[in-house]
PAGU-798098 format. One record per residue: x, y, z of N, C-alpha, C in turn; residue in three letters. Coordinates in nm, 3 decimals. Layout:
NODE    n_east   n_north      n_up   ca_east   ca_north     ca_up    c_east   c_north      c_up   code
NODE         X         Y         Z         X          Y         Z         X         Y         Z    ala
...
END
This chain:
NODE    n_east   n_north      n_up   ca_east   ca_north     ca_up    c_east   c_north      c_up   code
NODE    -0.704     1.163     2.129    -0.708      1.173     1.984    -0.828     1.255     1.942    unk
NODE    -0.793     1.380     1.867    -0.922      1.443     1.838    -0.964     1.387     1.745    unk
NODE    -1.114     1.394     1.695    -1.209      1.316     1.537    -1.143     1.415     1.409    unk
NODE    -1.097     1.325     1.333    -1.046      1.391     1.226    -0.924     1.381     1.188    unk
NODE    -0.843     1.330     1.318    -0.679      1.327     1.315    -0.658     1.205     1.291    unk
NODE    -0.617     1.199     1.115    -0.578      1.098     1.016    -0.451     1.053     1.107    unk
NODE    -0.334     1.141     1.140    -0.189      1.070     1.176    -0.250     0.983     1.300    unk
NODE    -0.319     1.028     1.389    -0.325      0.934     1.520    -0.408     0.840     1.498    unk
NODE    -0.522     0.827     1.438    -0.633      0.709     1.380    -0.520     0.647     1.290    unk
NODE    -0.405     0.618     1.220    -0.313      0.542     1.138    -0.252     0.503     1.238    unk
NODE    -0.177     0.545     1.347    -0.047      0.523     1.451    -0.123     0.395     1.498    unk
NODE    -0.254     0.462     1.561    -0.295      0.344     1.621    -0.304     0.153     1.600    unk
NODE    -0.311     0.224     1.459    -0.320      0.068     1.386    -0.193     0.013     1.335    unk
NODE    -0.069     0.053     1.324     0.063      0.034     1.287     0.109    -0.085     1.330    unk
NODE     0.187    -0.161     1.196     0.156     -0.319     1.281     0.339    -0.320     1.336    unk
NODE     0.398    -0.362     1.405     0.511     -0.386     1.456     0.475    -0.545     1.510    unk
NODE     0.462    -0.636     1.453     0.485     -0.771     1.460     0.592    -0.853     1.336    unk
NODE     0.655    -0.955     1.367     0.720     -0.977     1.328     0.676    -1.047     1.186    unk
NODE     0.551    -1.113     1.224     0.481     -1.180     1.142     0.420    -1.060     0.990    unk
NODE     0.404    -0.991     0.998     0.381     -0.882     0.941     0.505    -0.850     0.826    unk
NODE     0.609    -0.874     0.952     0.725     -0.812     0.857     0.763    -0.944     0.771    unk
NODE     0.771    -1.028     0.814     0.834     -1.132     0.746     0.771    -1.148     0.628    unk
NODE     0.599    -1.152     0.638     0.532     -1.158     0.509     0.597    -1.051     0.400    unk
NODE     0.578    -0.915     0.465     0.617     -0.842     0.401     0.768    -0.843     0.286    unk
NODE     0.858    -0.883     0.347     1.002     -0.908     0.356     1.035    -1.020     0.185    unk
NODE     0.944    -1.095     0.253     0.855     -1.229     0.136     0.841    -1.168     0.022    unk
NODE     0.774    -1.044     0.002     0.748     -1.037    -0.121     0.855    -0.878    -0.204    unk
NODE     0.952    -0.893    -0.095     1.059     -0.764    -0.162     1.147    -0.826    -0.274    unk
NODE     1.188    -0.830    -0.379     1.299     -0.876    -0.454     1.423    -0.850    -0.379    unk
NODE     1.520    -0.919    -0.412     1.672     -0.870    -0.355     1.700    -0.751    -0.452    unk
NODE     1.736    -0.653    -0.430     1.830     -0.560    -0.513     1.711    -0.439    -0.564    unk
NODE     1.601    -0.463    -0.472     1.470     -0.372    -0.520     1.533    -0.270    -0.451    unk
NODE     1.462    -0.131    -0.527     1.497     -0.004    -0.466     1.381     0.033    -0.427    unk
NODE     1.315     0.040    -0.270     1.229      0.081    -0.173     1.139     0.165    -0.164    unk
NODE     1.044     0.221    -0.135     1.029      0.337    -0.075     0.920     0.294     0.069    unk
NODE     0.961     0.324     0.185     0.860      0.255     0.273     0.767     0.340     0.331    unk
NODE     0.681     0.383     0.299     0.583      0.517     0.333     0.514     0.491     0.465    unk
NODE     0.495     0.615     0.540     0.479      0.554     0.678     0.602     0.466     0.750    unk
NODE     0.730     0.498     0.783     0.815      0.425     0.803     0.812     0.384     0.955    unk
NODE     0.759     0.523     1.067     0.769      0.473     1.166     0.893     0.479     1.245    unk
NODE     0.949     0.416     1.354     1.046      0.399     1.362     1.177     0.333     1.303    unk
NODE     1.147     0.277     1.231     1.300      0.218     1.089     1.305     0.090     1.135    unk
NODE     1.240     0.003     1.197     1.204     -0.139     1.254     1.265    -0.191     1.122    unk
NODE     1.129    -0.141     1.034     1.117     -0.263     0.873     1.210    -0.220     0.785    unk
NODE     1.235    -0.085     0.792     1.307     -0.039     0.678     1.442    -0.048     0.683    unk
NODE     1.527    -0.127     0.852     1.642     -0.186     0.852     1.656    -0.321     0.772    unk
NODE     1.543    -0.375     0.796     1.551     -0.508     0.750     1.534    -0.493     0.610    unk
NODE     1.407    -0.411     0.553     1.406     -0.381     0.362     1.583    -0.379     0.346    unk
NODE     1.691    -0.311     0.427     1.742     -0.225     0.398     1.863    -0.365     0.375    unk
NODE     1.829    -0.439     0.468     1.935     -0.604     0.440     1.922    -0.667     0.289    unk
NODE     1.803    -0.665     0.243     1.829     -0.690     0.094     1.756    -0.593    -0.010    unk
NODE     1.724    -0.515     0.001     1.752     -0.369    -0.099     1.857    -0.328    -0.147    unk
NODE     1.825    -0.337    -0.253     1.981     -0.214    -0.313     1.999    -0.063    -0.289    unk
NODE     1.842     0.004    -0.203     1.830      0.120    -0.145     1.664     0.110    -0.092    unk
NODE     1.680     0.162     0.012     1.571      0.221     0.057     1.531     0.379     0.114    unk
NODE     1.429     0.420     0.091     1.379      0.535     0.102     1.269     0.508     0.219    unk
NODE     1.267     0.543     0.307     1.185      0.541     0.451     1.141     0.720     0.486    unk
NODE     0.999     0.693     0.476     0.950      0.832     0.444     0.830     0.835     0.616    unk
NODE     0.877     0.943     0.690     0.826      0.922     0.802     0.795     1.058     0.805    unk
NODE     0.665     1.138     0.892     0.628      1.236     0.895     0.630     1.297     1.025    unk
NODE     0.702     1.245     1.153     0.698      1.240     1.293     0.829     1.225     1.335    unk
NODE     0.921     1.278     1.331     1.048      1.315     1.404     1.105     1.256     1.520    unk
NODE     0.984     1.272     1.604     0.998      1.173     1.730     0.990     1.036     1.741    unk
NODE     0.954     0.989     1.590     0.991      0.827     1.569     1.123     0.774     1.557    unk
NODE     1.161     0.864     1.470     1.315      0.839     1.423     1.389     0.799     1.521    unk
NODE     1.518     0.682     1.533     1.614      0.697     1.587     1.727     0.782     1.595    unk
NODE     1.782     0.800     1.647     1.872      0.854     1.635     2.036     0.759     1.637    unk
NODE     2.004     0.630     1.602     2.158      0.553     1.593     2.186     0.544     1.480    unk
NODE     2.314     0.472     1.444     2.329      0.457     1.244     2.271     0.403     1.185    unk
NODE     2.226     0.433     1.089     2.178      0.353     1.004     2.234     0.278     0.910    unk
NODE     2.229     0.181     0.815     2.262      0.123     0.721     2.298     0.225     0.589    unk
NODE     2.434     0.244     0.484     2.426      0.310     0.390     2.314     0.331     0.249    unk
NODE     2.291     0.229     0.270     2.180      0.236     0.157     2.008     0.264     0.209    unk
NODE     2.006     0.310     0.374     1.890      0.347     0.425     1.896     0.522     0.387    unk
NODE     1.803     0.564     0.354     1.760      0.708     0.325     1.651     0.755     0.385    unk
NODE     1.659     0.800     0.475     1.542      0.860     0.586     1.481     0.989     0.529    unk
NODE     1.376     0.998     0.518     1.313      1.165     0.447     1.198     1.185     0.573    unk
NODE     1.227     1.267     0.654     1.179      1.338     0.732     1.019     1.410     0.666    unk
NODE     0.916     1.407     0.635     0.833      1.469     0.557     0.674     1.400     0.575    unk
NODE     0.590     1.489     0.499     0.441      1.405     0.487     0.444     1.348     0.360    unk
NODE     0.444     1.218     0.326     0.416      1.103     0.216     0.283     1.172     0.105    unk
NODE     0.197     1.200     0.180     0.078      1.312     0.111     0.133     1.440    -0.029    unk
NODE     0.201     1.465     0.037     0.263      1.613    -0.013     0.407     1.574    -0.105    unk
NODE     0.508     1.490    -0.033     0.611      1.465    -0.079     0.623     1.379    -0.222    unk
NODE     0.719     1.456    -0.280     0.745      1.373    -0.439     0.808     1.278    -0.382    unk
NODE     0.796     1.171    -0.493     0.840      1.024    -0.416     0.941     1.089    -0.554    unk
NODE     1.058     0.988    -0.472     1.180      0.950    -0.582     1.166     0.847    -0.692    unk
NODE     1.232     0.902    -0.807     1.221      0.866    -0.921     1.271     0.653    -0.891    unk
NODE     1.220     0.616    -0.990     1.352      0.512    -1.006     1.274     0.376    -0.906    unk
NODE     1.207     0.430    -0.822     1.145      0.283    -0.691     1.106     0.210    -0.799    unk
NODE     1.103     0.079    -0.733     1.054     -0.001    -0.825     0.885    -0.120    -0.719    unk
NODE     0.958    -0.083    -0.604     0.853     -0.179    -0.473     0.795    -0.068    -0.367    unk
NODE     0.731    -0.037    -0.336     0.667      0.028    -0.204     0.643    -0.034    -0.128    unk
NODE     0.614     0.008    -0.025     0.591     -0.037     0.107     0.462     0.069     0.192    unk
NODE     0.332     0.032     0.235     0.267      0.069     0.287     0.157     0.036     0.384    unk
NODE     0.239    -0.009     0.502     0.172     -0.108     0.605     0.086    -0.011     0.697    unk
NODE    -0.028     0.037     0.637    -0.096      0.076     0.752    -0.267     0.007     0.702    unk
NODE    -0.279    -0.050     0.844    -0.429     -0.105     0.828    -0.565    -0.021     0.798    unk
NODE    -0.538     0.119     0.829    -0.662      0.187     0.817    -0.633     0.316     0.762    unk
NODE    -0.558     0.269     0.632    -0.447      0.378     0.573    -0.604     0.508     0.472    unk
NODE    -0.602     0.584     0.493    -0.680      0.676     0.438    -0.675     0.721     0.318    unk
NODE    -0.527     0.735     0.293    -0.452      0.796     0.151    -0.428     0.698     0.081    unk
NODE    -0.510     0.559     0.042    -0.470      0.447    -0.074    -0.465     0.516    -0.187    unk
NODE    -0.563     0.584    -0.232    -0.550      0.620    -0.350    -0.438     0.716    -0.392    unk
NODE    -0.465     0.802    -0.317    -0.335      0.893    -0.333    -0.199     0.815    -0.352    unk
NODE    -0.175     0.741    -0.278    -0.034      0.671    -0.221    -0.036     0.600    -0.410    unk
NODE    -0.127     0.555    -0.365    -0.087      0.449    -0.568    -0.113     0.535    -0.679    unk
NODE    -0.183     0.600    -0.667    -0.125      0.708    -0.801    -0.020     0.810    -0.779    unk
NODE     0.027     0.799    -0.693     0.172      0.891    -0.682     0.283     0.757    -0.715    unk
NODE     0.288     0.629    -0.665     0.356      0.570    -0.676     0.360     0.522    -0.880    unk
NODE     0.244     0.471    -0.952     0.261      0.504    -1.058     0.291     0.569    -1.156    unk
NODE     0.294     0.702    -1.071     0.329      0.827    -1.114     0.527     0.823    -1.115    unk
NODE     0.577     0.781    -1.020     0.686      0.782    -0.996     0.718     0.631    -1.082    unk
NODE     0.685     0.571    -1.136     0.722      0.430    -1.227     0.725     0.313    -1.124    unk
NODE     0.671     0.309    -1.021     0.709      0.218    -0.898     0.562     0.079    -0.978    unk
NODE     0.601     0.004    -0.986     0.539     -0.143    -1.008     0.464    -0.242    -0.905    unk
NODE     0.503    -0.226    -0.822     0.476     -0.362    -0.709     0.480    -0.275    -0.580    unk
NODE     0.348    -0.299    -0.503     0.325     -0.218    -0.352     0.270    -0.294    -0.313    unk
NODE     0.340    -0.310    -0.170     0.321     -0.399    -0.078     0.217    -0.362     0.056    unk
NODE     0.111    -0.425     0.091     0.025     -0.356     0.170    -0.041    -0.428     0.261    unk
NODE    -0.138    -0.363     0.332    -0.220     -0.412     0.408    -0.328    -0.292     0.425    unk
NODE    -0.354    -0.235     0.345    -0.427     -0.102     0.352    -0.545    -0.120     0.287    unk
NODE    -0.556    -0.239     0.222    -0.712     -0.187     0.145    -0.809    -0.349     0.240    unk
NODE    -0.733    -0.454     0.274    -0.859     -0.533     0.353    -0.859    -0.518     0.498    unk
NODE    -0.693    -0.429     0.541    -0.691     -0.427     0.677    -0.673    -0.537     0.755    unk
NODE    -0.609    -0.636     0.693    -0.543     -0.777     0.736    -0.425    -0.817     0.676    unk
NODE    -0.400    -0.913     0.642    -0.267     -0.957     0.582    -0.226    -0.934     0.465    unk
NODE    -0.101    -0.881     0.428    -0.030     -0.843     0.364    -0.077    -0.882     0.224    unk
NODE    -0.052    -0.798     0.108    -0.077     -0.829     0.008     0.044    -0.758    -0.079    unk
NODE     0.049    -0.814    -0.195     0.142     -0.750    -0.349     0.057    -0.689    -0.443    unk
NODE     0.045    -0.629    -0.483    -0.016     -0.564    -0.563     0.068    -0.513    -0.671    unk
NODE     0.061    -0.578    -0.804     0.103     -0.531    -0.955     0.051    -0.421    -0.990    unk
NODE     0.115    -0.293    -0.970     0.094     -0.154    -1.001     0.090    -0.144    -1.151    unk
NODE     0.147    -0.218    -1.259     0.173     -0.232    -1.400     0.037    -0.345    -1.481    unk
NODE    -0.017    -0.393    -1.403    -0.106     -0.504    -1.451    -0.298    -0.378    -1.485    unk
NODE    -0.312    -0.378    -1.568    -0.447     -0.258    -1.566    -0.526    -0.356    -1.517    unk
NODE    -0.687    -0.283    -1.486    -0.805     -0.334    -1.363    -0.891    -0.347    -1.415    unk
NODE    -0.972    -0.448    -1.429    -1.071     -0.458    -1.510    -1.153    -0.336    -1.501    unk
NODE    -1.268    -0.244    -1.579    -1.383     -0.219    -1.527    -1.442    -0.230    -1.418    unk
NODE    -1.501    -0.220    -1.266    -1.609     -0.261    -1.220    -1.780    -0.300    -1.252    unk
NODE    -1.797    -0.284    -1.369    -1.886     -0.266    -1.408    -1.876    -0.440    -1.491    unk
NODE    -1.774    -0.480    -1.530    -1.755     -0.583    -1.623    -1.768    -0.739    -1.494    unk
NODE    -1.723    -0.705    -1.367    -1.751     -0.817    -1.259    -1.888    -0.875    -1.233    unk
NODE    -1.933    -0.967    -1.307    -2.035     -1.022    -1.242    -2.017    -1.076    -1.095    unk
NODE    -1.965    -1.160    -1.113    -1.978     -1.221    -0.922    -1.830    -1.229    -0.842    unk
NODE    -1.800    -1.200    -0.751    -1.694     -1.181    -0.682    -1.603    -1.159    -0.612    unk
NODE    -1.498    -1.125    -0.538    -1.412     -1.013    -0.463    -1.402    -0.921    -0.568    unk
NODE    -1.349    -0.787    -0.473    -1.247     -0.698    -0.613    -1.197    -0.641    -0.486    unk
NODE    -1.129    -0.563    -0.577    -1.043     -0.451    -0.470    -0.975    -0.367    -0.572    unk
NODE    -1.001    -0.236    -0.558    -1.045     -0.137    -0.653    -0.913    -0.052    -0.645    unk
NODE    -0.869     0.067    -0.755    -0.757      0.122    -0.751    -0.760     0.249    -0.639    unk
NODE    -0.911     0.253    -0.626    -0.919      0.341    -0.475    -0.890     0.338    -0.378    unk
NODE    -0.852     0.211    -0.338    -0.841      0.136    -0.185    -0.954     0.071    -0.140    unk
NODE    -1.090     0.053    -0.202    -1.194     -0.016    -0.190    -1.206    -0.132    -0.206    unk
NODE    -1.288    -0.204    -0.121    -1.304     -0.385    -0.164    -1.420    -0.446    -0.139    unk
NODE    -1.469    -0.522    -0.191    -1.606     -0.564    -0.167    -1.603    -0.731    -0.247    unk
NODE    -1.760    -0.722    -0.244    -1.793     -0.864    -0.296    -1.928    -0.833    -0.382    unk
NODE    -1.906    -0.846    -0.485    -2.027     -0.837    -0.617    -2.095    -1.011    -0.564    unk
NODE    -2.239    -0.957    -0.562    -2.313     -1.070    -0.567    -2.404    -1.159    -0.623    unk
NODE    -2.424    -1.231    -0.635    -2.479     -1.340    -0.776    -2.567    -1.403    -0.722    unk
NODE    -2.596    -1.517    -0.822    -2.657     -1.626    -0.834    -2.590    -1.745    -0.731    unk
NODE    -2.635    -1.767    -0.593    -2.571     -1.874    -0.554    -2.576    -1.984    -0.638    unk
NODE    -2.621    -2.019    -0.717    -2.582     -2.143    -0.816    -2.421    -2.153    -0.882    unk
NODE    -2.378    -1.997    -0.875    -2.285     -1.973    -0.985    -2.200    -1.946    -0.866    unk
NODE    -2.195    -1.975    -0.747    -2.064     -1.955    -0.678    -2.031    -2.071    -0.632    unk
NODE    -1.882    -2.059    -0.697    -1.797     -2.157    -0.614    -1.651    -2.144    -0.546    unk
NODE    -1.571    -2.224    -0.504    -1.439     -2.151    -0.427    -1.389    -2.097    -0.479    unk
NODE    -1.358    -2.107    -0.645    -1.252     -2.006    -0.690    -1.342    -1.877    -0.677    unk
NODE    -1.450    -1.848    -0.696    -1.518     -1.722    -0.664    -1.482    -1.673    -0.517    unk
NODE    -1.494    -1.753    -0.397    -1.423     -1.703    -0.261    -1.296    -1.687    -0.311    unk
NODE    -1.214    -1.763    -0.322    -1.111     -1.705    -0.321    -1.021    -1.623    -0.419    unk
NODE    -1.034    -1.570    -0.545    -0.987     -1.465    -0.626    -1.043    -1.360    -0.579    unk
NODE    -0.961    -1.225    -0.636    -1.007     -1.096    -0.605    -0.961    -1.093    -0.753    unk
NODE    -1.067    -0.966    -0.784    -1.029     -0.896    -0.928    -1.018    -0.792    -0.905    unk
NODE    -0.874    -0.723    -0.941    -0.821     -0.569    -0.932    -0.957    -0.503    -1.030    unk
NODE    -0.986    -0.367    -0.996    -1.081     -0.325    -1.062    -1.052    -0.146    -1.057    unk
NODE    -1.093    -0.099    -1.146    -1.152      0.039    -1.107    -1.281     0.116    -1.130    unk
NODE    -1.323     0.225    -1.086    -1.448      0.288    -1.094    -1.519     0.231    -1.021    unk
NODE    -1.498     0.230    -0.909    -1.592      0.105    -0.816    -1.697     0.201    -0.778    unk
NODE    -1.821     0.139    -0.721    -1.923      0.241    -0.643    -1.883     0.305    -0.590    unk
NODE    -1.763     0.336    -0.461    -1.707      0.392    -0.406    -1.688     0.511    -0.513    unk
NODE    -1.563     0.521    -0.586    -1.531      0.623    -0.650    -1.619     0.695    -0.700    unk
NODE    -1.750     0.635    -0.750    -1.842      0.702    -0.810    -1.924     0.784    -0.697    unk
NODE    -1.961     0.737    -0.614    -2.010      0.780    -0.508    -1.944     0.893    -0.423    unk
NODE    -1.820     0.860    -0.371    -1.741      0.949    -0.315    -1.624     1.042    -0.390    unk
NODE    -1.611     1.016    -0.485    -1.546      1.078    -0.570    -1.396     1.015    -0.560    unk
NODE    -1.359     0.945    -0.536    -1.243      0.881    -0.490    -1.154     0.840    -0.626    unk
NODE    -1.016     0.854    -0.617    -0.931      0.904    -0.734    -0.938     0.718    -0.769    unk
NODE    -0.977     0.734    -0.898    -0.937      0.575    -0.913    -0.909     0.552    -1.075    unk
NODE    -0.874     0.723    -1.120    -0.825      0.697    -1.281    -0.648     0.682    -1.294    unk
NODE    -0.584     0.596    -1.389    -0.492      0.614    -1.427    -0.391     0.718    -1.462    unk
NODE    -0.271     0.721    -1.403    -0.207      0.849    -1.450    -0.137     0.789    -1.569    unk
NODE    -0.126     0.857    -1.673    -0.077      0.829    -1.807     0.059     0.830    -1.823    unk
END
């Protein structure tokens, strides 16, 4: 793997456990229309594809693909997720990569396309999460003490007054944007209108 090569630093981390999927699976609606970025070999996006009313499986590596039938309502797009217009109309995403590089990109293209609800593991690099694409983020600046996890793909913990922490402070995260990150690195974390 040469330093720099985003596709092979992502492959590496690609989860193919079952446990993964099932969470995942958990939080699809029946009759949602898909898009599974990073698809991989079509493992998950057979199963999206059992209760979807369509899926879109967007893979950038050729040599993943199968080559057996697929399901009618599976739609394979051969392409880079980076570059590619997502289809109109999604309403759920899908983006299981643990050390995914393109968060930001990936969710403002997906807002961009009207998509609501993305399903991930890309911004703590552990277990699966939902994420309300339609719900706005607080400020970062407005968090006194806390988790967040930012529209950049960033996450952290604002820190306080141990007097003033307690479990619901461990355990909530507050969606946020403009995090240090973005400010710092320039990292896309404004709203598309």
């Amino acid at each position: 793997m040469r330093v720099g090569d985003d596709a092979a630093w992502e492959a590496m981390w690609a989860p193919y456990d079952n446990e993964t999927y099932a969470r995942t699976l958990g939080f699809v609606p029946r009759g949602a229309t898909v898009l599974d970025i990073g698809a991989g070999d079509l493992r998950l996006s057979r199963r999206l594809a059992e209760q979807a009313r369509r899926v879109y499986a967007i893979e950038r590596r050729p040599e993943l693909l199968p080559a057996t039938p697929l399901p009618p309502n599976l739609i394979v797009i051969c392409a880079d997720a980076r570059t590619l217009p997502f289809p109109a109309r999604i309403d759920t995403a899908v983006l299981l990569m643990r050390h995914c590089r393109h968060f930001a990109l990936y969710r403002t293209k997906l807002e961009a396309a009207g998509c609501t609800r993305l399903i991930t593991n890309a911004r703590f690099g552990m277990d699966v999460e939902c994420i309300d694409l339609s719900a706005r983020p607080r400020p970062y600046d407005e968090l006194a003490m806390g988790w967040y996890a930012c529209r950049c793909g960033a996450t952290g913990f604002v820190a306080g007054p141990p007097e003033r922490l307690t479990s619901s402070t461990l355990e909530h995260i507050t969606e946020v944007e403009n995090c240090p990150e973005c400010k710092h690195y320039g990292r896309i974390s404004h709203r598309i209108a």
